[in-house]
Structure formats: C-alpha cells, structure tokens
C-alpha positions in Angstrom: 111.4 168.8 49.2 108.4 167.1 50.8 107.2 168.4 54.6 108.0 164.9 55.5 111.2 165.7 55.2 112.0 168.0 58.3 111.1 167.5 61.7 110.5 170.8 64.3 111.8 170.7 67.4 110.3 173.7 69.2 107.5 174.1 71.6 104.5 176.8 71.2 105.3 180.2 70.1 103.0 182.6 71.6 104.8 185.7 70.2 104.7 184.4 66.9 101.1 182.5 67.4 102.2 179.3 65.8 102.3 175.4 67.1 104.9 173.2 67.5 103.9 171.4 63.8 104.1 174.4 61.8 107.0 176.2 63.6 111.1 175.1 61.7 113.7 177.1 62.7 115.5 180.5 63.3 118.4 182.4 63.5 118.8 186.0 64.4 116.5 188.2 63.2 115.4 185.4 60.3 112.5 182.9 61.4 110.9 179.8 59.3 107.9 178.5 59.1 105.7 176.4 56.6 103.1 177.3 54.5 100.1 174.9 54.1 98.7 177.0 51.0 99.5 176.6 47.1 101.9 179.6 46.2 102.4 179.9 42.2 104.4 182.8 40.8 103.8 184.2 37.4 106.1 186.5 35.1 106.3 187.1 31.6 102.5 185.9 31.1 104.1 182.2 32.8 103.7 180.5 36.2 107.2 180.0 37.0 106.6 178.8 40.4 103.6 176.3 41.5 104.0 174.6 45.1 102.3 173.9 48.0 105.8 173.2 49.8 106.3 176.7 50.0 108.1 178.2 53.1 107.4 181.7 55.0 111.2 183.4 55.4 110.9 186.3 58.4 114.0 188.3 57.2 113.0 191.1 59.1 110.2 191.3 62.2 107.5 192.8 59.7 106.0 190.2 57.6 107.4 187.2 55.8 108.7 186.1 52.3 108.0 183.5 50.3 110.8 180.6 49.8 109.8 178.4 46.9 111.5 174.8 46.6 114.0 174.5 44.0 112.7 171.8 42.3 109.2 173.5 42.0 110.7 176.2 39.5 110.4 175.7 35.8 113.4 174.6 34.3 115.0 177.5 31.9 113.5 180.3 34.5 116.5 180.8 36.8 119.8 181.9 35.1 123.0 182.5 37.3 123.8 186.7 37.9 127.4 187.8 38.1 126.1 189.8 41.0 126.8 188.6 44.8 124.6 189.1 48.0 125.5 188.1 52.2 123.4 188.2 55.0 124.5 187.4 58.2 122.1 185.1 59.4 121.4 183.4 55.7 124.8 183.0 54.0 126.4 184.2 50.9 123.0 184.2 48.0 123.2 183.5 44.4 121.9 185.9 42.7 119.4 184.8 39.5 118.1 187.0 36.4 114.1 185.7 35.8 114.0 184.9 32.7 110.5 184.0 31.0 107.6 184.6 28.3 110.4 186.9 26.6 111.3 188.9 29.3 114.1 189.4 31.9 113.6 190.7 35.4 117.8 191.3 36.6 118.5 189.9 39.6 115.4 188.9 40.7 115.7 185.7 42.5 118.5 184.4 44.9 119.2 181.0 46.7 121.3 180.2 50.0 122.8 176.8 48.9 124.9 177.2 52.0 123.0 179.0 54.6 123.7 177.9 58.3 119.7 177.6 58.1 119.1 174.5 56.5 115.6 174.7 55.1 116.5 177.5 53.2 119.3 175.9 51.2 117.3 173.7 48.5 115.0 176.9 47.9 114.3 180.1 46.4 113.4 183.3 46.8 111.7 185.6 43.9 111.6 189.5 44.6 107.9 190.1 45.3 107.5 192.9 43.0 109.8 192.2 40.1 106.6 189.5 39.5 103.7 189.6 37.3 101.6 188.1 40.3 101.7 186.0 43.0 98.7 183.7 44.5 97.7 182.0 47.2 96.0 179.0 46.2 93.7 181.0 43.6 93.7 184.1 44.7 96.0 186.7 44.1 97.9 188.7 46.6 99.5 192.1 46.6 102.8 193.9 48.0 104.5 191.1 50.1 102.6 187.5 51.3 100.4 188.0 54.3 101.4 187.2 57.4 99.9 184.1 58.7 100.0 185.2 63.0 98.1 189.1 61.7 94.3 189.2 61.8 92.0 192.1 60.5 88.9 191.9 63.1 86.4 195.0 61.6 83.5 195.5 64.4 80.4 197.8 64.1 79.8 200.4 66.9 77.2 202.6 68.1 80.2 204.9 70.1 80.3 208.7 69.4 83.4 209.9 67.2 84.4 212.9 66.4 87.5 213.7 64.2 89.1 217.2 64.4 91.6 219.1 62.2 92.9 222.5 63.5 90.2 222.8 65.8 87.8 222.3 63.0 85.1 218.9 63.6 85.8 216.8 60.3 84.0 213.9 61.2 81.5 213.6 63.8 79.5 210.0 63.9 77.7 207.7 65.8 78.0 204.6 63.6 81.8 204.2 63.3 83.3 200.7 62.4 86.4 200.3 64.4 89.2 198.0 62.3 91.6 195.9 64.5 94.8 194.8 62.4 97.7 193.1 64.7 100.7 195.1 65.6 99.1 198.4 64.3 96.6 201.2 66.0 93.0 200.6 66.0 91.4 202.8 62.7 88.3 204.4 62.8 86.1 204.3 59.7 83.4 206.6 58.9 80.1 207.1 56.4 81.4 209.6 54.0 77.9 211.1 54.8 79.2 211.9 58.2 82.6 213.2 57.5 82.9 217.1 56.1 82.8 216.1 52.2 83.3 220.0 51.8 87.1 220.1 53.2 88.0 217.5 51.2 90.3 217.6 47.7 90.5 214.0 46.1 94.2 213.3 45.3 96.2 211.0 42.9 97.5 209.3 45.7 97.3 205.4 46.0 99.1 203.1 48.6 98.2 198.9 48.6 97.6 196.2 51.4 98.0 192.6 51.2 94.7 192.7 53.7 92.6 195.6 52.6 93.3 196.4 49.5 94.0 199.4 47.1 93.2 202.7 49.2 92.5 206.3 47.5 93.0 209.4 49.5 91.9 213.1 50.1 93.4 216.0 51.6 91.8 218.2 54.1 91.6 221.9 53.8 90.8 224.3 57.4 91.6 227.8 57.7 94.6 227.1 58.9 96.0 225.2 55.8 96.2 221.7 53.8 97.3 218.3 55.0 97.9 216.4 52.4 96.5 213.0 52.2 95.1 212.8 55.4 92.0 210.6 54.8 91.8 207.3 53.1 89.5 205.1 52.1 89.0 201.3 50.1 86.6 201.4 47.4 86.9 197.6 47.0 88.7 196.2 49.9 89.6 192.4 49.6 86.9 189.9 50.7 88.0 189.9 54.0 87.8 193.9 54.8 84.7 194.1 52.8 83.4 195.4 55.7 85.0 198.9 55.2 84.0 199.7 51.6 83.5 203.4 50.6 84.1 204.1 54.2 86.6 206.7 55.4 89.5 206.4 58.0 91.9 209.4 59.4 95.1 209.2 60.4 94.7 209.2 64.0 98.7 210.4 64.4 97.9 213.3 62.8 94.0 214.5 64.1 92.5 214.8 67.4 89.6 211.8 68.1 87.2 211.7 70.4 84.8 208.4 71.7 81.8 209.6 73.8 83.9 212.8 74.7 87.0 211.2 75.8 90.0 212.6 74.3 92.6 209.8 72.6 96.0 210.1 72.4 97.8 210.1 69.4 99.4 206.9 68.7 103.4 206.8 67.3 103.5 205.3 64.3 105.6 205.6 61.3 103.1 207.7 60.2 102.9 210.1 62.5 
C-alpha cells in the first residue's frame, strides 16, 4: 500500500508533535502515524520485512510499534497460528508463527484484516523481540522503535552537583552534563573521576535503550547498607548520546541532589 493511497484529515497535533501530513488516524488508546524511514526486519539470518511504507501503531501511550505492509513480507514467512487475539480498539488479530532461515518464532506476528482502523488492516505487526534485528534505514535499533515526537538533548554545565547516599556525598562535581529525554526526569551525569569510585561494586546488571544504548551498573555501599544497582552508566551510547560515554548517572528517585546548594525533589517515577 503506497502513502498515496490514504489521505489525513486532522489538523496539528501539539501533544503528539506531528503535522497534519504525517498524522492518520486513531481510536482509543491506539494512534497511527507514518513512517518516512526504510524499516527491514530480519530473522533466521533473513530480512523478512523491507519497506519504507512502514506505519508507527501507538497501542499504548509509551512508544510506538511497527506495522509493516502485507505485501512487503516475503512470501513463505507468515504461516496461519491456531491461536486467537482481540483488542478493543484493533479488532479480532490473526495470529502468525515466523517461519524463516530454518527456524520458527510461535506466534510472532499478527494482522487486523478487520480492524475498525483501516490502515491497519492490509498490514502487519512482528513482535519486536522474537526478531533477529530490526533497522531503520541502516542502522539497527533495539528494544521497541523509537519514537518519532521523543528527543534526547544532552547539554554541558558548569553547575555544582552533589549526589548523596545515606548522608554520605557520592558524587560531588562541577562539570555535570545534564540529559533531557521527553516525558522522563532530567539525569545528571558525572566524570567517574568525581563520583566515590570506592563505594562502588560493579554488577552483572544490564538494561537497553532504543536512544542511549546498552547501560552497565554499580551498586553503592555506605555504612548504612547496599543499594543495589543504583548507578548506571553507557560505555558506548548510540551516536546520538555519544555525549554521555563512560559518564555516570544516579537515580535521582532514589538519592538526594543538590545544584549550587539547592535541594531537588525526588521525582516519581517507576523507578522510584
């Protein structure tokens, strides 16, 4: 299905930070958009998927899903489930096993042949990490596609920050780099050289971002005990956080911060 093909008719989105060209539809909770970048999918060593026709799904508020066109899948790949799926603002899904290079990934694509939202019905949906890899254009992405309205801004400062733990100073610096990612509390990163390298136990803990990267962690140990993984940091951050590698960030939910002696409150997060 060429972009030709459907016409929007809404106005600016300033929630969503989209115009009216690139803005389709919605329905409850599920919004549409288009996607001017190449998406391929590969699995079982194969690109399954290559289209630039792709289409960003919101099925939840978070961040988007990919929605391949039908006719952009390799023939043989998609093979009917006996399994059935609803949602209530998509329709009733078939359910696909992935089949590919050898290899079968159950249930890992679905279709809305139906849906009361009409883009959605001549396309697909692949589960992001039943996937070998997914790119954009060619690079390759991680954990879920990026939003297109989110924005990482990474500024240098010359503030004064100090980090606490039970009343002990962690991190005290006066060359912090303040990250700005939409939706989500500023983070403070700091020169391992001014953080309290002594308190710190490396762990085997690893968590990815489709923006920063792959982060490592470290607990921090004070008199009055351990919190575990408290610090993180990016040791290669994707080109676009570059600006953070090797540095470390706290969780500011769970640690007292100071900026030229002025007390922060704690934000409430999920992490907190």
């Amino acid at each position: 299905m060429g972009r030709s093909g459907i016409a929007s008719t809404y106005a600016s989105d300033p929630v969503a930070g989209t115009c009216q060209a690139d803005r389709m539809s919605s329905r409850g909770p599920v919004r549409v958009e288009r996607s001017a970048k190449r998406v391929r999918v590969v699995f079982g060593g194969e690109v399954i998927a290559d289209t630039p026709d792709a289409l960003y799904v919101w099925e939840w508020p978070y961040f988007p899903q990919y929605y391949v066109p039908s006719s952009d899948v390799v023939d043989g790949v998609l093979r009917s489930s006996a399994s059935t799926a609803r949602s209530p603002s998509r329709g009733a899904a078939t359910m696909y096993d992935v089949v590919a290079g050898g290899r079968t990934a159950n249930d890992a694509a679905l279709s809305y042949p139906d849906s009361p939202i009409p883009e959605l019905r001549d396309h697909v949906r692949f589960e992001f990490d039943a996937m070998d890899a997914w790119f954009e254009e060619d690079e390759e992405i991680m954990v879920h596609p990026r939003d297109p309205a989110t924005r990482v801004q990474i500024l240098r400062s010359s503030r004064h920050v100090t980090v606490s733990v039970d009343g002990v100073v962690i991190a005290d610096t006066r060359r912090p780099t303040f990250l700005y990612e939409t939706h989500l509390p500023r983070r403070t990163y700091i020169p391992k050289l001014d953080v309290r390298l002594d308190l710190l136990t490396h762990t085997s803990s690893s968590t990815r971002c489709p923006y920063k990267g792959t982060a490592e962690y470290w607990s921090v140990t004070t008199p009055a005990g351990t919190h575990a993984d408290l610090v993180w940091s990016y040791p290669t951050p994707l080109r676009e956080s570059m600006e953070v590698a090797g540095l470390m960030a706290f969780y500011d939910e769970k640690v007292d911060v100071t900026v030229d002696g002025i007390a922060l409150p704690r934000p409430h997060t999920k992490f907190g």
